[in-house]
Each structure stands twice: as C-alpha cells, then as structure tokens.
C-alpha positions in Angstrom: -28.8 46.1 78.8 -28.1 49.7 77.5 -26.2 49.9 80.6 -24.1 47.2 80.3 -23.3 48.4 76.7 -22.3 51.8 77.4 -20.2 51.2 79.9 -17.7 49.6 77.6 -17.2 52.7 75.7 -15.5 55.4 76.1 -17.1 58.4 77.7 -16.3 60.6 74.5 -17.9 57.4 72.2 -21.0 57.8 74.7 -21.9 61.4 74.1 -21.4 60.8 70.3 -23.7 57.8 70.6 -26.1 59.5 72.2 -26.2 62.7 70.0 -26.8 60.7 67.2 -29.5 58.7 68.2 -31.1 62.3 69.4 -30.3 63.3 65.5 -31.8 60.4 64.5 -35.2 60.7 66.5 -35.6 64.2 65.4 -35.1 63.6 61.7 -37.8 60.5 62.4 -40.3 62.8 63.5 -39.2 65.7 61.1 -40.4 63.5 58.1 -43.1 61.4 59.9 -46.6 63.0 58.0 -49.1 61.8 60.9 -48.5 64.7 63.1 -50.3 64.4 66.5 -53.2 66.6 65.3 -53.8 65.0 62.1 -53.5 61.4 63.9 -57.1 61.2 65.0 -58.6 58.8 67.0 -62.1 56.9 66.2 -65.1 59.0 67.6 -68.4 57.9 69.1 -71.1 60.7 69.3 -71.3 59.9 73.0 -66.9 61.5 73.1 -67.8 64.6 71.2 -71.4 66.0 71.5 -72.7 68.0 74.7 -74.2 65.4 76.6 -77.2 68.3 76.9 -77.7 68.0 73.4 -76.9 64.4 72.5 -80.7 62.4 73.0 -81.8 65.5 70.8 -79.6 65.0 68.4 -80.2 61.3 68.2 -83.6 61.8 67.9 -84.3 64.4 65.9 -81.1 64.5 63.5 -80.4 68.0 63.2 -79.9 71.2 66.1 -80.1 74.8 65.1 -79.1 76.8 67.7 -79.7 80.9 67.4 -77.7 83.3 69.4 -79.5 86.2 71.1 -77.8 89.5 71.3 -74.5 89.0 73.4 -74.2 85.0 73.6 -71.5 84.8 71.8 -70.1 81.2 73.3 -70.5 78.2 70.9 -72.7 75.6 72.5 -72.8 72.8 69.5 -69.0 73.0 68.1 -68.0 69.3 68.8 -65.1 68.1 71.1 -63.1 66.8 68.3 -59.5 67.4 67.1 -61.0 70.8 65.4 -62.2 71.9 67.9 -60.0 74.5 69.3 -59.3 75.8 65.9 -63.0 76.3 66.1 -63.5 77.8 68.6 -60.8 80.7 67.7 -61.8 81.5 64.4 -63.8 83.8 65.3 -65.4 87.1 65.0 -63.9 90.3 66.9 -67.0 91.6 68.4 -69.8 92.2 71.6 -72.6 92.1 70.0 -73.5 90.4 66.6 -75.3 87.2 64.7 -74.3 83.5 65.4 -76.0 80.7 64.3 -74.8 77.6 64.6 -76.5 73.8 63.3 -75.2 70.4 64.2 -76.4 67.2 62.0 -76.2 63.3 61.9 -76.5 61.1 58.8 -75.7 57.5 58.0 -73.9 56.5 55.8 -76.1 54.2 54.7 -78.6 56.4 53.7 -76.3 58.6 51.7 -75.6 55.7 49.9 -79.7 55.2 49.7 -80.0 58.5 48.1 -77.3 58.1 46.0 -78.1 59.1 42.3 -74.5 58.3 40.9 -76.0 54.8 39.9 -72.0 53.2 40.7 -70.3 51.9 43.6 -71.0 54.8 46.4 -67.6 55.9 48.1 -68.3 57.5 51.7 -65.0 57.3 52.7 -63.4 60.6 54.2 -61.4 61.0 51.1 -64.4 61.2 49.7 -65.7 63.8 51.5 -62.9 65.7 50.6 -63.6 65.8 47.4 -66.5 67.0 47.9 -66.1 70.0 49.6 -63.5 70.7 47.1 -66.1 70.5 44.2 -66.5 73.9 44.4 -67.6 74.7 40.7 -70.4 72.1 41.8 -72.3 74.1 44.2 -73.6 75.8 41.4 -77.2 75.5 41.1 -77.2 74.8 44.8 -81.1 75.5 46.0 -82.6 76.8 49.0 -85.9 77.4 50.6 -87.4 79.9 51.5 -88.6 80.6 55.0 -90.7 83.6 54.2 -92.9 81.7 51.1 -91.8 78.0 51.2 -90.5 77.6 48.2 -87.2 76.3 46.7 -84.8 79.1 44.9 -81.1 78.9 43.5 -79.1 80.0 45.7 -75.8 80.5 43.6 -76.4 81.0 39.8 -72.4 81.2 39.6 -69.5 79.6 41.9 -66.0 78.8 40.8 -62.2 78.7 42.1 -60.3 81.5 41.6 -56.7 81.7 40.1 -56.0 83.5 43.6 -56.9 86.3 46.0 -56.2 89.1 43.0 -57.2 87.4 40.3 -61.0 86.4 39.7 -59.9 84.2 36.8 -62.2 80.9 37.1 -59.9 77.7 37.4 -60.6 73.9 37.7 -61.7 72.5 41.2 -58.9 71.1 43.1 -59.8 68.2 44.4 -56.6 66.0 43.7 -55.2 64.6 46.7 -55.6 65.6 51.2 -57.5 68.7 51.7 -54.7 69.3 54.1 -53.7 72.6 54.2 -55.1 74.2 51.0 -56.5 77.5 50.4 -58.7 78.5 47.7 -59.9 81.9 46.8 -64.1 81.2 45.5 -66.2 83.6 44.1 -69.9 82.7 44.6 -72.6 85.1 43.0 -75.5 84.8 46.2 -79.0 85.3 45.3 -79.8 88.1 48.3 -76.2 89.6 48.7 -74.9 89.9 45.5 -71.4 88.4 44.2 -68.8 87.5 47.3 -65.1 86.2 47.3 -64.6 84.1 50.3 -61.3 82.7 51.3 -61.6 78.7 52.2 -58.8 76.9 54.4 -59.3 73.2 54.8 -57.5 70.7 57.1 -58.0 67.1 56.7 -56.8 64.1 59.3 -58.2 60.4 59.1 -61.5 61.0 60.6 -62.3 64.3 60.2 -62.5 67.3 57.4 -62.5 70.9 58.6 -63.4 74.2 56.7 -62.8 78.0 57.5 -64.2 80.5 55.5 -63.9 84.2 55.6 -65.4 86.7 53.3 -63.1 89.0 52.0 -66.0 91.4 50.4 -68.6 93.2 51.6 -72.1 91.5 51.6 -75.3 93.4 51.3 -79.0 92.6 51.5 -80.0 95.3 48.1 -78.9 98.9 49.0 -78.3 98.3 52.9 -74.7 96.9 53.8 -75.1 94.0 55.9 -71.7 92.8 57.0 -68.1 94.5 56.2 -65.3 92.5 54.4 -63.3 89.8 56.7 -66.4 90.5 59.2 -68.0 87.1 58.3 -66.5 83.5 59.6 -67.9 80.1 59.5 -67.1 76.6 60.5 -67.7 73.0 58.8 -66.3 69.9 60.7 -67.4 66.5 59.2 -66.6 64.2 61.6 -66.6 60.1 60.4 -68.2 58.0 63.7 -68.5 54.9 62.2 -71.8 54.2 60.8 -72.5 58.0 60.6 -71.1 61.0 59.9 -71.5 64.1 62.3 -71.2 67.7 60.7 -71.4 71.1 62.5 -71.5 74.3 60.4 -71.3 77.6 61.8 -71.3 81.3 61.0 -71.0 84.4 62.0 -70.8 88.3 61.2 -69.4 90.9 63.8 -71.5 93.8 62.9 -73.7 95.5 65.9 -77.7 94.2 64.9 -80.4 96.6 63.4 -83.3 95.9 64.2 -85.1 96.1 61.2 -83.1 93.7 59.0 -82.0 91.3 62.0 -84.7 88.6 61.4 -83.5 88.7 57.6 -79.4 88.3 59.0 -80.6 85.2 60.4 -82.8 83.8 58.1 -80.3 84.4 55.3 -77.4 82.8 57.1 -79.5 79.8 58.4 -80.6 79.1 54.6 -76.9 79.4 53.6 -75.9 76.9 56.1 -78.3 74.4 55.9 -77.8 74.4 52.1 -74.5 73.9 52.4 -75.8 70.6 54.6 -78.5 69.6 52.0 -76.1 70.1 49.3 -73.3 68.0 50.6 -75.5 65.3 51.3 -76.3 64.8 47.4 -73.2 64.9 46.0 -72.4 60.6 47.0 
C-alpha cells in the first residue's frame, strides 16, 4: 500500500516524506522515558540465578559467598538488567577482599513483620524509598560474630548537601531513584566516620545501588582500605511473590594477614545489615 502511494508523488515529495517521518521517529524515541534498559522484563528466580546456586538458595534463603586471595570473579551477581553495570563496578586490583551474599524474601512475610500497623506497600516504588531513607539507617544494629551479641552499627547517618559540603539535608526520597546521587556521611562503629558516594538506577522491576567510599576507612590506628578503594553492589530484584537482593563489596588493598579475618568479618556484618535493615523498614 506504501508502494502504491508513493508512486504518485513526486520523487522530490518522496525524499521529503521520508525525512520527516525519520524526524518524526527520532523525536518519538528522543522523548520516550522507557529506555530499553530501564524497560525490564518480569523475572523468575529460575532466568537470573546460577543454576549451581538456585536449590540452595531456595532452600536455605540466603548465600554468602567469600573470596579467597585472587578469585576475584563474581559468582552470585544475578543475570538481570544490572548486571553488567555490576559486574564493572569494580575494584582495580590482583589481590584483595570480596564478599558477596545473595537473599530471597516474600513479600508476604515482609508484610508479616511489618510494624507500620497501616496498609503495607511492597511495591518497587516502595523500595525506592527505602533505600533513599538514608537518615533512617541510623541506629541500624549488627551482630557480632566474635561475642554474639547485637551492637549499633551507625550512631550517625545523614545526606549531605554535596561532595564538599558535610551539611546534613533531608532524605530524598521524592520520586524514581533513577539516576540520583547522594553524598552520605555514616559514622561506622569499627572504622570511624566515612563519606560514601551512592548512585541509584531504578527500572520497573528492579532497584540498583553503587557505592564508593570517598574516605579512608580504618580498623583504630591501622588503615584498612584507601579512599575510592571500596565498591559495593545492591540489586533488588521484584519476582513476583518475592523479592531477590544481592549485595556486594569490595576493597582493592593487598591482604595482611593479621587483620584479614577482621576485613571480612566487618564487611560481612555491614552487608548483611544493610539486608536485615531493609527488610524492617515495610
């Protein structure tokens, strides 16, 4: 039919018809806002976990996966629309630490837990939210693996009003995640105050999290890990009845013996706060 209709105009009328619908298209997909990344598809555990890993996870509900000295590929990172993102931001480096935990939860036992007493929202808006709430991981508790028991992991954690300025600001949690940055100072129980830089993509299924420390970060006197020498991943992945969420860190710094153990202890407790922590906040 196109055919039929071009050939009754002029060849000059058919390149101008044709460069405008070529205008048109691009301007369509100029303004569209569902890029192809951020247009995700519906996920079953089955698509995006390692099939080695998958009755495990199923069963058990949680993975925890520590690196020995030069394994530095990422075994639990799942095959989602994050995932290659993931898989680059990483650390510089031979040798190192690398720990990395994979989790499953249903939804209906967040809403279970819930201590809100309202209407529990477990949407992935929701979610986003969360991870925004910044200012609430304050308090935020971990245990202990050397005596058991439960400690406060941050006695003070805020936005700041940017990389330069330490100025405490409100959470932004208004709107997509998409493509925000915040700057967060978070005073750690073992390592002392730390300003971390936090990227955060959002798509319909799926939140993602970067974080880089842009200080130093200690264990007392000894410095454990140099500034912008500590990355970690969080992808929260909606599949259905469940959420799936992998969080990952590491720090590019050659291991010493005598405080290794402790590097991986303290990263693993950070971690799987972060995990407890989210949890409770529906």
């Amino acid at each position: 039919m196109a055919q039929q209709f071009l050939k009754h105009i002029a060849p000059a009328h058919v390149y101008v018809y044709m460069r405008d619908i070529c205008i048109a298209c691009t301007f369509l997909l100029l303004l569209c806002p569902c890029t192809a990344e951020k247009k995700a598809a519906s996920y079953t555990l089955e698509d995006i976990v390692a099939p080695q890993y998958y009755e495990q996870l199923v069963t058990q509900r949680r993975i925890v996966c520590v690196h020995e000295a030069l394994q530095n590929e990422l075994e639990l990172v799942p095959k989602s629309l994050y995932a290659e993102r993931a898989h680059k931001n990483r650390v510089a480096h031979t040798d190192g630490y690398i720990i990395e935990c994979l989790y499953l939860v249903d939804k209906s036992e967040l809403v279970k837990n819930s201590t809100t007493g309202e209407t529990v929202d477990t949407s992935i808006d929701a979610v986003s939210q969360i991870v925004r709430s910044i200012s609430k991981m304050e308090g935020m508790t971990y245990v202990s693996p050397a005596t058991g028991t439960t400690r406060i992991l941050y006695k003070r954690t805020y936005v700041m009003a940017d990389m330069h300025d330490s100025t405490p600001v409100p959470d932004k949690t208004a709107g997509s995640a998409d493509g925000i940055v915040l700057y967060v100072y978070q005073h750690d129980r073992l390592l002392g105050g730390c300003t971390y830089q936090i990227n955060y993509y959002q798509s319909d299924t799926e939140i993602y999290m970067t974080f880089l420390n842009l200080t130093k970060m200690s264990f007392g006197i000894i410095k454990a890990v140099d500034e912008k020498q500590f990355r970690a991943n969080m992808i929260i992945i909606d599949c259905g009845k469940q959420y799936l969420i992998y969080v990952g860190g590491e720090a590019g710094r050659k291991r010493i013996p005598l405080i290794s153990n402790g590097i991986n202890d303290a990263f693993y407790c950070r971690l799987n706060a972060l995990y407890a922590w989210f949890i409770k906040q529906f």
